[in-house]
C-alpha atoms as one frame of an Amber mdcrd trajectory, in Angstrom:
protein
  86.742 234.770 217.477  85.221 237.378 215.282  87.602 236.193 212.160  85.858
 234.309 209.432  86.774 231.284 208.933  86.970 230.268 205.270  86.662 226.530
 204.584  89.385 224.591 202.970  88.725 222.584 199.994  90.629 219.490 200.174
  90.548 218.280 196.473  91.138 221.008 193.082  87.903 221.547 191.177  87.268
 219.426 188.483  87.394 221.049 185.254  85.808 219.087 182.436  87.790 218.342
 179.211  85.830 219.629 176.119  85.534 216.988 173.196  87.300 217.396 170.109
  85.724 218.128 167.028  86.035 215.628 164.447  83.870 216.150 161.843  84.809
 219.358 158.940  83.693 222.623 160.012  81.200 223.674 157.252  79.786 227.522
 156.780  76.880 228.195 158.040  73.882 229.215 155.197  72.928 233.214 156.001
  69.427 233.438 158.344  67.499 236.487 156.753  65.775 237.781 158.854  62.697
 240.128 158.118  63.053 243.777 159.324  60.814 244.399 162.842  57.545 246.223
 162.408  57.398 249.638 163.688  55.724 251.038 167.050  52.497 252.855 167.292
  53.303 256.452 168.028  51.700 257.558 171.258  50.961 260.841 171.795  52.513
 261.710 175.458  50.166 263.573 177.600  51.445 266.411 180.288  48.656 266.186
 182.922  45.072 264.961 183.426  42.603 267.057 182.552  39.500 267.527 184.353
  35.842 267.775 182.616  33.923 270.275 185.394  31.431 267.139 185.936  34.563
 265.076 186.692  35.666 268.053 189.149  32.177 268.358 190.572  32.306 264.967
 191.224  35.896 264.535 192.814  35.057 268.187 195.094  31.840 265.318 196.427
  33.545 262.378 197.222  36.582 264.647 198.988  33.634 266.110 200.851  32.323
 262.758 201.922  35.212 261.799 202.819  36.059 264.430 205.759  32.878 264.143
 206.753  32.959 260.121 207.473  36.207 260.701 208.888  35.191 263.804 211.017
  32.360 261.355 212.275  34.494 258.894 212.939  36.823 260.625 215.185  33.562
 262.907 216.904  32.148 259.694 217.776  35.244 258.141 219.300  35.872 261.316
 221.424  32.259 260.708 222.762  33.614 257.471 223.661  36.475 258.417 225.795
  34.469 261.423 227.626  31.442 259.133 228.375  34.049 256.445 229.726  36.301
 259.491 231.859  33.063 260.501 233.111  31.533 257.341 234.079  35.579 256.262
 235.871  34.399 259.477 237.675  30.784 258.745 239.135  32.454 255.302 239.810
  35.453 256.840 241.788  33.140 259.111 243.823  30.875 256.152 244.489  33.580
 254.000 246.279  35.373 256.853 248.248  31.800 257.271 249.934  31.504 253.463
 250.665  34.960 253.468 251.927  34.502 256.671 253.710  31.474 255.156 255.554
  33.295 251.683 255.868  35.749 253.455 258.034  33.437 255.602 260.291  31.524
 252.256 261.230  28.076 252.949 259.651
């Protein structure tokens, strides 16, 4: 079951027959070709360096960026306390109601 199955081919592939040549074999007449122009040197660089206005300015945007994402996750922990506390009035609320269903108020 877990064999593969290879297919059988019923008929041998058909090779074609290549045509003979009949006309004289002459020599070719030498391509010159022109020698390639050389690269522009490039002078390889180690690191980046940093002008201090380029620093100053990198420091500013990592700076902005903690504090956008510090607000971000502040205000979505205001979220889930304002919704715990509000599941808790809510709870409260209807264990009173049932409470006073069942005493027959």
């Amino acid at each position: 079951m877990l064999q593969p199955r290879i297919p059988v081919n019923p008929l041998p592939p058909v090779h074609p027959i290549p045509p003979t040549r009949t006309e004289p074999v002459t020599t070719p007449t030498p391509i010159v070709v022109p020698a390639p122009a050389p690269a522009p040197s490039t002078t390889p660089r180690g690191s980046v360096q940093l002008t201090p206005g380029s620093a100053v300015a990198l420091a500013a945007g990592g700076g902005a960026v903690v504090l956008v994402v510090g607000a971000v996750l502040v205000s979505m922990l205001l979220a889930v306390a304002i919704s715990a506390a509000s599941i808790a009035v809510v709870a409260v609320v209807l264990r009173l109601l049932v409470r006073d269903m069942q005493k027959g108020r």
